[in-house]
N, C-alpha and C positions, 0 to 999 in steps of 0.2 A: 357061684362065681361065673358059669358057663352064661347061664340065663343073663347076667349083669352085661359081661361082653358081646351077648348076643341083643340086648337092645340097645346097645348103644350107637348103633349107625342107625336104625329106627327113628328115636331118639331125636337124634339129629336131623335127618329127615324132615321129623315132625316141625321140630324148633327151627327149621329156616324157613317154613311156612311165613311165620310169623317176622319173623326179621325186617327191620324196614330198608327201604333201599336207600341207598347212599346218596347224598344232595352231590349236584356236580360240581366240579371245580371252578373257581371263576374263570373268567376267559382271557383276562392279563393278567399277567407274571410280576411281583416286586421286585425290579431289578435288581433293588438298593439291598432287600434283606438277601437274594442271592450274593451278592455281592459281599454283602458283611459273612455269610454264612461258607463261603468259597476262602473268606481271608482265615475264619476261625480254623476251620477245617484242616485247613493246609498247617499255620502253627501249630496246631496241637498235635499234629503227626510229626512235622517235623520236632518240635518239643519232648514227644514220645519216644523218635528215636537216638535224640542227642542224651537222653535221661539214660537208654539202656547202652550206649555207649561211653558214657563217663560210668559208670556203675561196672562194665566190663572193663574197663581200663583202671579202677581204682583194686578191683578183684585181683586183673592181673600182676601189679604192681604190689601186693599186699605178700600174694605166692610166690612172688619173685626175694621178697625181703624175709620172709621164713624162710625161703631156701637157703638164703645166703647168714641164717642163725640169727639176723637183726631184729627186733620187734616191729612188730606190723604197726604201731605206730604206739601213742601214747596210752598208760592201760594206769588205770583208778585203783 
């Protein structure tokens, strides 16, 4: 196990030798997919925290309705 962990930076070493180097980035920017990628972004977070906001508020109201001996709502 020693010997395994002890070539592993080796290893690596060796294997970036060989690595190719990364093509460059183009020189202009799409605005438009920023743009789309800036509006998704933003929804889905906001979307993310209204989901665990209703999900706290239906919990709370659920604890609130046990407490008070009612059923937490309809049950099969």
């Amino acid at each position: 196990m020693n010997r395994i962990l002890l070539a592993l930076p080796l290893a690596l070493v060796q294997l970036s030798a060989y690595a190719d180097v990364a093509p460059e980035p183009p020189a202009e920017t799409n605005y438009l997919g920023t743009i789309i990628f800036g509006i998704l972004f933003v929804g889905l977070c906001i979307g993310f925290v209204w989901m665990v906001w209703r999900n706290d508020k239906i919990q709370k109201r659920k604890a609130k309705e046990q407490e008070h001996g009612r059923a937490a709502g309809p049950t099969s």
